[in-house]
C-alpha angles and dihedrals in degrees: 000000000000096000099043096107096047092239105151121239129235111232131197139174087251105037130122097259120110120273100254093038089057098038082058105046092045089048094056126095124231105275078020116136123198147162136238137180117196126145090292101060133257124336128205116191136175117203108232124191111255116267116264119255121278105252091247096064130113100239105169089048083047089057098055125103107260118249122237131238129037115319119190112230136179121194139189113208117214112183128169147205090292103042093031115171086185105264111141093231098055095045083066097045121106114213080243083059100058113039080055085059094035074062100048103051097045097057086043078062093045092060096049103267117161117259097205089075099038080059099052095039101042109011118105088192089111084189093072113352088098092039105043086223124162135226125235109228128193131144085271097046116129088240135128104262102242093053090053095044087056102048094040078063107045113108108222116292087008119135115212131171140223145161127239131182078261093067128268117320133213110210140190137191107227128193 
């Protein structure tokens, strides 16, 4: 049922999948098929190449080699009409929309603004957006891995953004 709608996995050494799923997907080539049987039948895979970036991510800060140890981040999540995570204000949000207040609130960064406001008056995260908390991140963190690819990147005090299947957050490294 997880492959019904022809969406791609992401697959890592460490993942969830089961352990002859994973050795062949990580085996093939881009462009690459194969075919796998584990308990749960038979599995045939191509190997795509991964999506490009969403033009809103931080790219540069996404190359760089990810630091080790625990780094402090807060965050404020934007989603829109078509990566909705069913917060009123992002079902009525264009992608136009959005990148205009992706933006916004990144030059209002730049220029020193607190993050903490911008969280309680724009984030969709309901788990900190009220409270201005920040998230612990480390390689072994329970995040989603871009979000964490992002914030094991982020120099102290930089802003960087990524997309998640939660929608596009804005992230900053905190002391």
């Amino acid at each position: 049922p997880g492959s019904k709608d022809g969406a791609a996995y992401t697959v890592e050494a460490n993942g969830t999948f089961v352990a002859e799923f994973t050795a062949l997907a990580l085996r093939l080539d881009v462009g690459e098929a194969g075919v796998v049987r584990t308990r749960f039948g038979y599995h045939v895979m191509l190997r795509v190449p991964p999506p490009p970036p969403d033009p809103l991510e931080s790219v540069a800060i996404l190359a760089r080699p990810p630091g080790t140890g625990t780094v402090n981040v807060k965050h404020v999540l934007l989603s829109w009409a078509d990566l909705s995570n069913g917060d009123p204000r992002g079902m009525k949000r264009s992608r136009a929309q959005l990148e205009a207040l992706v933006g916004k609130l990144k030059a209002q960064l730049a220029k020193g603004a607190a993050i903490e406001p911008l969280m309680q008056q724009y984030s969709e995260d309901p788990g900190t957006a009220d409270s201005g908390d920040s998230y612990d991140v480390d390689a072994d963190a329970p995040m989603v891995k871009p979000f964490k690819d992002l914030a094991l990147r982020l120099k102290p005090g930089e802003v960087g953004v990524v997309k998640t299947q939660f929608g596009i957050h804005i992230v900053k490294r905190v002391p």
